[in-house]
N, C-alpha and C positions, 0 to 999 in steps of 0.2 A: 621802890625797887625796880621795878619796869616802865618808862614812859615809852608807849609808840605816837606816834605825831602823822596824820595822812597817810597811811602808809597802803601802797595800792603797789600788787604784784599781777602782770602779765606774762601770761604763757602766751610761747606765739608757737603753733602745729603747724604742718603741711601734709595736707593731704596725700598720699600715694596711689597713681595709677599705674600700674604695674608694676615691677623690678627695677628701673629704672628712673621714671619717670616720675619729679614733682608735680603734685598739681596745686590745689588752690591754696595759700595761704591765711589760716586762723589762728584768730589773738582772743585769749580767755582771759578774764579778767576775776582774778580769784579772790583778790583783796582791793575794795573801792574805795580809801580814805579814811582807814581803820585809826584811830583816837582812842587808845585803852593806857588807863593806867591801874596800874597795884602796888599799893601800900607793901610794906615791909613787913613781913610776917602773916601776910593776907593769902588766903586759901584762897585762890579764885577758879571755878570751872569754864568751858568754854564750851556751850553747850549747842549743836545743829547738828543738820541732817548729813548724809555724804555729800560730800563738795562743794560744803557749804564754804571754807577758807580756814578751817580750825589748823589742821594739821599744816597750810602753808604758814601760818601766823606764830605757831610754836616753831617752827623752822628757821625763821627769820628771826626770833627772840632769842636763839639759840645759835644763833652766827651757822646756819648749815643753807642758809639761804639768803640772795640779795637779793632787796624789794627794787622794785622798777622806780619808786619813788617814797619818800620816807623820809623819818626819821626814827632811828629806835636808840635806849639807855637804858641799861641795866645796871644795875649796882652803882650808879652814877657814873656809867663808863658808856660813852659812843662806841654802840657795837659794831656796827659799819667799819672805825678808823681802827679801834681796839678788839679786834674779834679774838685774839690768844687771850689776852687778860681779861675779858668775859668769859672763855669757855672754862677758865678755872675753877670761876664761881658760880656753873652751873651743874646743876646732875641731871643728865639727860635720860626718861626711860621710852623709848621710838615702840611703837605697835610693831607687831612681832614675834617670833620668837629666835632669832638669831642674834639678841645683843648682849648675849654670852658664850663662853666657849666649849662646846657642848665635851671637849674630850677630858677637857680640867676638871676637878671637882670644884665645889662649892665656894671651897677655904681659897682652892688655888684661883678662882677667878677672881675674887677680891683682892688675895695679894697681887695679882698682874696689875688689877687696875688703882690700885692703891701707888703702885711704884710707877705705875704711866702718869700719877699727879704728886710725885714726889714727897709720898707722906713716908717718914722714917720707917725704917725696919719693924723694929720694936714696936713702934704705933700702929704700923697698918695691922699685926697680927694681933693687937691689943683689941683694933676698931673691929673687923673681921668677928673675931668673935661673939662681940656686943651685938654686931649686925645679923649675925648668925641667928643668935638666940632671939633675938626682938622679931624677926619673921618668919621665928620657929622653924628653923634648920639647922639649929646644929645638932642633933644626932645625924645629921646627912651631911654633914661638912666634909667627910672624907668620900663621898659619894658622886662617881663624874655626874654631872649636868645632864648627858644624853639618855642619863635612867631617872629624872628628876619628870615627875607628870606636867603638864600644862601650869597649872598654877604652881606649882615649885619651883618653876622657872621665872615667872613674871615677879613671884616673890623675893628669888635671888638678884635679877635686874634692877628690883628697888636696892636694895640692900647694897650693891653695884654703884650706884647712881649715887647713895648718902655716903658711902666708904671716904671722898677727901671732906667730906664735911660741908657740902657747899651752901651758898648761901639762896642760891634760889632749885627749886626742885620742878623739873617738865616733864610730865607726863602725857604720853597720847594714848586715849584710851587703856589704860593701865589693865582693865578687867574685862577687855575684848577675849571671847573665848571659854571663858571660865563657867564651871558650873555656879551654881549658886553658894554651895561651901566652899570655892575655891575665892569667888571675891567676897565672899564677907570677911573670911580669912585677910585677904588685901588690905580691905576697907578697914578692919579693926587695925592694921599697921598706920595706916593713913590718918584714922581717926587720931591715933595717938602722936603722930608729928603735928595736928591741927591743934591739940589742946595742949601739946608743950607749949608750941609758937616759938620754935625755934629758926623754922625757915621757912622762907615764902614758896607757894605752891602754885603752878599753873597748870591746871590740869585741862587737854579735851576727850567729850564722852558724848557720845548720844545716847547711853544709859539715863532712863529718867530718873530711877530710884537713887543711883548714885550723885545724880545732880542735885538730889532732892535731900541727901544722906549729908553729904562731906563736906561741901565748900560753904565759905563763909557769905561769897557773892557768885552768883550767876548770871553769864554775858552770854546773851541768845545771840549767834549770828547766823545771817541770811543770805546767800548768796554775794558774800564778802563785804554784809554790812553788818555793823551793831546795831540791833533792832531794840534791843532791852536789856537794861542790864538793874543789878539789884540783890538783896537777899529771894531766898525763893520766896518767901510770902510777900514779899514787894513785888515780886516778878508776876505773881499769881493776881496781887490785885491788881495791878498796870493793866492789865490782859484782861481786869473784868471777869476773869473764870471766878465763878463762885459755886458756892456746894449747889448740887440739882436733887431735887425730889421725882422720883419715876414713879407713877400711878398706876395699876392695872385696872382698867375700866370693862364691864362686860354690858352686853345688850347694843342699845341703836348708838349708831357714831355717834361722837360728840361731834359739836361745833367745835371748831376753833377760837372763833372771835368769841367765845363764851369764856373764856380764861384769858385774853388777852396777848398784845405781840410777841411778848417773851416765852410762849408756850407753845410745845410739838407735841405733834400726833402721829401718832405711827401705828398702822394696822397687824394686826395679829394674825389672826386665823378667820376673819371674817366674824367669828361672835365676840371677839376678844380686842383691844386698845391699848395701847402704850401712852398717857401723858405724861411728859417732861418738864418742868417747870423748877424756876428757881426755890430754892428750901426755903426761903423767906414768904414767900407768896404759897404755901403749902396749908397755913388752915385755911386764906381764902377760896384756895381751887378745891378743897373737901365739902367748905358752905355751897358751892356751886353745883357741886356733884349731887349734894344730899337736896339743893333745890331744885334739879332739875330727874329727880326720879334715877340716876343712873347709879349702877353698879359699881361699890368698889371694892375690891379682891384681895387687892396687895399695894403694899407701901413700901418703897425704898427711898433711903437717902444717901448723899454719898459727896463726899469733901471734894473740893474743888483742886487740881494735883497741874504737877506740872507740865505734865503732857497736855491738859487743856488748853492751860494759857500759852503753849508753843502754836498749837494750831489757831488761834484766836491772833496772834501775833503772826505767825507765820503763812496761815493758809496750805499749809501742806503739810503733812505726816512725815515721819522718818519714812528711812529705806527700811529700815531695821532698829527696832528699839533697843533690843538687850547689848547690840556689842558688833563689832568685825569694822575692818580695817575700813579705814574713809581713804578714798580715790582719787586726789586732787589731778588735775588735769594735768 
């Protein structure tokens, strides 16, 4: 459904020294030689931190953006030579909340964008309704959009986005913003387009749990590279994150080299220890405990997530885990 081939995009800035005056000129480089493909029917998410290249990458998949150098094909179509007859077969939903018409209601924003992709009369009021009810709005069909909450809107944007029917669905950050009842709500519409498999999805989020929740493969990128891509549990073990056991130790420090390199110590309150150690290696560190006279208090274990394996692969934490707008340069 989607091949990109090298595909590297530069922004070039100019710095401003006063009102008039340019000063130095800057070339960012947002995408370095990107190589992604997705299968037909293929959930894929697009998972980093801000400005990492996610939102320039769906932009350019979406004909709203030309790469400095590339190649990209969607639905077997050169979107570069062909960008009308790709944007037919795409449903676009942009971070946001203006990519609806806040003074139309619900029903009336579908019908506009149904007749901006030339679906019949008849049909677009048939789909509308289906699409209504499938994202749970149509008791608020006849309700404008500027009285529709935060997630009512992003819901109607889906709903938007599926109206001609297309064949590939882009979402950026879809669930930036939302309470936690407002994307599960989301998530439960998404989950259901994933297990139809009626159309291929590209989604970017630096939501862990939604990366963790929805897509079929997740593609970490890093400062306009792909660093990992995979299901999550392929992604998790690529990345080495495995489940960690936390130990509360009380009394004289431990050593460290008495459990070995893969084990942390982290001070308490001066009578109290934190050891860390992988869950596998967890009755050996309790034999070492129990032979070395020392205290233990509390026992935690705890699954190895995807957030791990982003920092173990990436070296650096989001801006922001749950959600908001990514800031391409």
């Amino acid at each position: 459904m989607i091949q990109c081939d090298r595909l590297r995009k530069t922004y070039v800035a100019h710095e401003r020294r006063g009102l008039f005056r340019r000063g130095k000129r800057r070339e960012v480089e947002a995408l370095r030689g990107v190589d992604l493909s997705v299968a037909h029917r293929e959930f894929v998410a697009l998972l980093g931190r801000n400005g990492a290249g996610k939102t320039t990458l769906l932009k350019i998949v979406s004909t709203l953006l030309l790469p400095t150098a590339g190649e990209v094909r969607v639905a077997g179509l050169d979107a570069l030579a062909r960008p009308r007859e790709v944007r037919k077969r795409i449903g676009l939903v942009l971070a946001g909340e203006r990519t609806v018409y806040w003074k139309l209601t619900g029903l009336e924003n579908l019908l506009l964008f149904a007749g901006l992709y030339d679906v019949p009369k008849r049909l677009a009021r048939t789909r509308a309704g289906e699409l209504l009810e499938r994202v749970g709005l149509a008791e608020f069909k006849d309700v404008p959009a500027e009285k529709y909450s935060t997630g009512m809107r992003k819901r109607l944007s889906l709903a938007k986005a599926l109206v001609h029917e297309p064949q590939l669905l882009v979402l950026d950050e879809p669930t930036a913003g939302l309470d936690p009842h407002g994307a599960e709500a989301l998530w439960k519409t998404l989950r259901g387009l994933r297990d139809e498999g009626k159309v291929t999805v590209l989604m970017a989020t630096h939501n862990m749990l939604e990366a963790e929740k929805l897509p079929d493969r997740v593609v970490i990128v890093e400062a306009g590279r792909i660093v990992a891509q995979g299901s999550p549990t392929e992604v998790k073990g690529r990345a080495g994150a495995v489940p960690t056991a936390t130990l509360t130790l009380a009394g004289t420090a431990p050593g460290a080299a008495l459990f070995g390199a893969a084990a942390l110590i982290y001070p308490q309150d001066g009578q109290r220890w934190l050891l860390v150690v992988p869950a596998l290696t967890l009755p050996q560190a309790i034999a070492k405990i129990q032979g070395n006279s020392l205290v233990l208090e509390n026992v935690q274990v705890k699954d190895s997530t995807l957030w791990d394996a982003f920092l173990k692969l990436t070296g650096t934490p989001f801006d922001d885990v749950a959600g908001g707008k990514e800031e391409e340069p």
